[in-house]
C-alpha positions in Angstrom: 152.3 -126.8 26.1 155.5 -124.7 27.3 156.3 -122.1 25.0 160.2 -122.9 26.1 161.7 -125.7 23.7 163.7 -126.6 26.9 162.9 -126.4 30.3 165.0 -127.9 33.4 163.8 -127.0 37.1 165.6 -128.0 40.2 167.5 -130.4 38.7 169.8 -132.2 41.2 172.2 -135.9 40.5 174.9 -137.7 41.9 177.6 -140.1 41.1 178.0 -142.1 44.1 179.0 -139.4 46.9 179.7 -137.0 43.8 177.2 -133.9 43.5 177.2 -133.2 39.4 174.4 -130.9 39.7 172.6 -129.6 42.5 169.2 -127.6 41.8 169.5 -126.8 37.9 167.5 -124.7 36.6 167.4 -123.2 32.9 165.3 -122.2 29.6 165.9 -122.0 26.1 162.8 -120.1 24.6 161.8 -121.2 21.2 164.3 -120.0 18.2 167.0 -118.7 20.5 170.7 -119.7 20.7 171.2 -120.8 24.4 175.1 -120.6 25.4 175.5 -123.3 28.4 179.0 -122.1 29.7 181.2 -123.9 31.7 184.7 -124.8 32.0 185.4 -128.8 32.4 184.0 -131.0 34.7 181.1 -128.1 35.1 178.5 -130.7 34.8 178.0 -129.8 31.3 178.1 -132.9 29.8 176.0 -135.0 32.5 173.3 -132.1 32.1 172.8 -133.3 28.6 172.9 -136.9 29.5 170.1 -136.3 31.7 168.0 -134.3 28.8 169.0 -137.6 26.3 167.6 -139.7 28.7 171.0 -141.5 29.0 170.9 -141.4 32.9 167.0 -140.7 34.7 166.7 -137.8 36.4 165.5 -138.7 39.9 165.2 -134.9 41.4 163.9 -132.2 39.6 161.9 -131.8 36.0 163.1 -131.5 32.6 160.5 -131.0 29.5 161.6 -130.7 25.9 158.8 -128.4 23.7 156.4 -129.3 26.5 157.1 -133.0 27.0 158.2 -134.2 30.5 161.2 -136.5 29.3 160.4 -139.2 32.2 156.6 -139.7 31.7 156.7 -138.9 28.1 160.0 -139.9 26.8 159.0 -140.7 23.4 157.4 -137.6 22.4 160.1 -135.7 24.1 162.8 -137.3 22.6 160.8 -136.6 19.0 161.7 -133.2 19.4 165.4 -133.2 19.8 168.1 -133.5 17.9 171.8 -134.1 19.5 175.5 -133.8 18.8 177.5 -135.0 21.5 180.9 -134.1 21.8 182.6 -137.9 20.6 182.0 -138.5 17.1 178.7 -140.3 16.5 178.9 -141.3 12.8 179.8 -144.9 11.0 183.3 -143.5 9.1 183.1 -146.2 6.9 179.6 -145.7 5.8 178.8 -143.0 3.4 177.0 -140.0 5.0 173.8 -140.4 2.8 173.8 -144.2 4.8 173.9 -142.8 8.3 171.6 -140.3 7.6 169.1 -143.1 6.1 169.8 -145.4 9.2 169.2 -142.2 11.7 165.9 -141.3 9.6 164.8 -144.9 9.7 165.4 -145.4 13.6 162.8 -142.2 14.1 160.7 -144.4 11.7 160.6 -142.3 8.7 160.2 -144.2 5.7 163.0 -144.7 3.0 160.9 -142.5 0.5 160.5 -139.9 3.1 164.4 -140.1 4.3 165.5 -139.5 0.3 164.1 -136.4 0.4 164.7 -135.5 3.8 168.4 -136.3 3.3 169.0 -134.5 0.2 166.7 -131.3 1.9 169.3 -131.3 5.7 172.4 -131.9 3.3 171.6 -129.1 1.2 171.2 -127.0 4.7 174.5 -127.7 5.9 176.3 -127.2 2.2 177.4 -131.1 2.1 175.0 -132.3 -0.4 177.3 -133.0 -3.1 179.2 -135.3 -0.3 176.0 -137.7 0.0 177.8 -140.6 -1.8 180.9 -140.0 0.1 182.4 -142.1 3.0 182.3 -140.2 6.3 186.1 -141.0 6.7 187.0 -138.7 3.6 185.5 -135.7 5.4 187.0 -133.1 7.4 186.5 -132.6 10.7 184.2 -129.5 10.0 182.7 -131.6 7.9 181.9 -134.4 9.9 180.7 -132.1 12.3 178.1 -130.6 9.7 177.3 -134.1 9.0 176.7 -134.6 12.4 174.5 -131.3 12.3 172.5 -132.7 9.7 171.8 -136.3 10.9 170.2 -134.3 13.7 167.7 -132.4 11.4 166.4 -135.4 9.8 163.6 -135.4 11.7 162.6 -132.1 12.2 163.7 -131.6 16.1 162.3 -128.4 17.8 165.1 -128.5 20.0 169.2 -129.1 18.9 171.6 -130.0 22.0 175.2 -129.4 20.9 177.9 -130.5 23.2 181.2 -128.9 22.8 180.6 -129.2 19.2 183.8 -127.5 18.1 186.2 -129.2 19.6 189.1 -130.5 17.8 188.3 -127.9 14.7 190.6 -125.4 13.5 189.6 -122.3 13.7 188.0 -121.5 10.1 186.0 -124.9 10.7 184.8 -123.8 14.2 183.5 -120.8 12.6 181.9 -122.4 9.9 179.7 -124.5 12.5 179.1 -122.0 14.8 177.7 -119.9 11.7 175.6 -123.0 10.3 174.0 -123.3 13.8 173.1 -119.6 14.6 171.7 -119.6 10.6 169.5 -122.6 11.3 168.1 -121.0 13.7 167.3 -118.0 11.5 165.9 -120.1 8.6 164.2 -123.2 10.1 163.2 -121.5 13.6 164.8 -124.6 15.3 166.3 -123.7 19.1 170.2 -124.7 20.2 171.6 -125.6 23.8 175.2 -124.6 23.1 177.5 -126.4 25.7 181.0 -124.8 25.5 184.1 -123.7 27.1 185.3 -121.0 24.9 184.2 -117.6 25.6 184.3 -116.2 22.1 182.1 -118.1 20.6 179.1 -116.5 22.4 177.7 -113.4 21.0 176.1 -110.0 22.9 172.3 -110.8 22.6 172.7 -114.6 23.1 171.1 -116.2 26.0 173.7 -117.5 28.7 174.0 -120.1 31.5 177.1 -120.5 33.0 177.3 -123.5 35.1 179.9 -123.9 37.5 180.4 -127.2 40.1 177.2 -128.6 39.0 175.6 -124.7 39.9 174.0 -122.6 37.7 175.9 -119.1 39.1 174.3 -116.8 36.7 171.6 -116.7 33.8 170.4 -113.9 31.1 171.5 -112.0 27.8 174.9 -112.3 27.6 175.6 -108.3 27.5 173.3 -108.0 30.6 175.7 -111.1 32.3 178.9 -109.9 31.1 178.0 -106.3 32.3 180.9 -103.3 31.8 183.8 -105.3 32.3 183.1 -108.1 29.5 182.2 -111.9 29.7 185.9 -113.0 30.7 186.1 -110.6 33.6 182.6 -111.7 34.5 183.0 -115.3 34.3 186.8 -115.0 35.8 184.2 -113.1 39.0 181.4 -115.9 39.1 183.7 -118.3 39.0 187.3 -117.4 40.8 190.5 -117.1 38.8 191.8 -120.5 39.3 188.6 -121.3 36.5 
């Protein structure tokens, strides 16, 4: 089994006449914090459709802690956990409910979800929220909820599509922090997808995908090199990014 909770190699798809990606390739390595930079229309967001299994990958391999997503979807699928970047909960159910109807869609029983529910709420500082309709949240909230609905199941892998958009700054923060401290705590990995330089830290693992290409890949003080991450980014990808 790969010791990489994500691996994608020559990864190539198309809309039509469209080239979204052309010859991907990228690792997150067990408990790391993987920044997936980009600015919009990068390919970003079709990269993690194709890891979801939302569109088939036709070109190229992608395996999630070891599991070829094509020929072993299931098991791959077991070991990730997703927030895209459009709100995914029921706003008029309470967050406990979509937790309980996440949980039971991975099969876990409703003895099992209880506890599970109560243990990923605690994590993400919303357990005294579990009776509460999503609607009365913030959006940092929400976003933790969203965090947690993830857990549930005990992913190896979390995929986080520009997960701090529409937050205000403190809120960004806050799920930024959560993220990076779930990694500490539960040893889970994170594909970071975002567009916003400052949220991606020195030792951090980078891609930074540009026109579907993956231009440059690394520690992110090693990519950024002597000039810093915006002049090095602003280089890869041409000032008009």
């Amino acid at each position: 089994m790969s010791t990489d909770a994500l691996r994608i190699t020559g990864l190539s798809h198309s809309f039509g006449s469209v080239k979204a990606l052309s010859d991907v390739s990228l690792t997150v390595p067990r408990g790391s914090f993987t920044a997936l930079l980009g600015v919009n229309g990068a390919g970003k967001t079709t990269l993690f459709s194709l890891v979801t299994r939302l569109y088939s990958n036709v070109t190229g391999s992608i395996e999630v802690a070891g599991h070829d997503v094509r020929r072993q979807p299931a098991q791959a699928m077991a070991r990730l956990g997703v927030v895209f970047q459009s709100r995914a909960l029921d706003a008029d159910l309470s967050v406990a409910q979509n937790l309980a109807y996440h949980a039971a869609l991975h099969g876990i029983s409703r003895k099992d979800a209880r506890n599970r529910i109560e243990q990923v709420l605690a994590q993400v500082g919303l357990d005294s929220r579990a009776g509460d309709r999503v609607s009365a949240l913030s959006g940092g909230q929400q976003r933790r909820a969203e965090i947690a609905r993830a857990l549930i199941h005990r992913p190896d892998l979390l995929l986080l599509d520009e997960a701090t958009v529409g937050l205000d700054v403190k809120s960004r923060a806050e799920v930024l922090a959560l993220t990076r401290s779930l990694i500490a705590s539960e040893g889970v990995s994170a594909l970071w997808a975002t567009h916003i330089l400052d949220e991606i830290q020195p030792d951090d693992d980078l891609v930074i995908l540009h026109k579907g290409r993956v231009l440059n890949s690394g520690k992110a003080a090693a990519v950024s090199g002597p000039s810093g991450l915006t002049q090095a980014f602003l280089s890869l990808t041409g000032a008009a990014a």
